[in-house]
N, C-alpha and C positions, 0 to 999 in steps of 0.2 A: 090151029092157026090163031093168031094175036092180032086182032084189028083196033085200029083206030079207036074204031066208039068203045070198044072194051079198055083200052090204054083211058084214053079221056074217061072213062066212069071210076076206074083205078084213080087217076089223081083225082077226081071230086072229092073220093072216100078220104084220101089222103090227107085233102083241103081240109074236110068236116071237123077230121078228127084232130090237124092242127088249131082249128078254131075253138075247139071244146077245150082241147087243155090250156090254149091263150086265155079262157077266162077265168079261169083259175089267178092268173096271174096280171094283174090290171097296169102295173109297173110298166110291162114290159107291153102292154098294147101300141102303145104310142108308135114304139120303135119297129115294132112287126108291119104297121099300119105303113109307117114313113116307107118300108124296105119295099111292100108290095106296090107301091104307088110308084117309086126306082124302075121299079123291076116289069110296071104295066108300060112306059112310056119307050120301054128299050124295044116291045116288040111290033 
């Protein structure tokens, strides 16, 4: 069975790991930033 808290700890992991390779790439923070701050107010 697939519950919730396990789905939500999946994407945490997901999150982290988009954040670790974003700092790699400083260019493109801005725009990652702008997208999640879109994406925080739609829900």
């Amino acid at each position: 069975m697939y519950s919730i808290e396990m789905a939500y700890a999946r994407m945490r992991e997901l999150q982290d790991m988009a954040n670790r390779s974003r700092a790699h790439q400083p260019t493109q923070a801005p725009k990652a930033a702008a997208r999640w701050k879109r994406a925080a107010k739609k829900r």
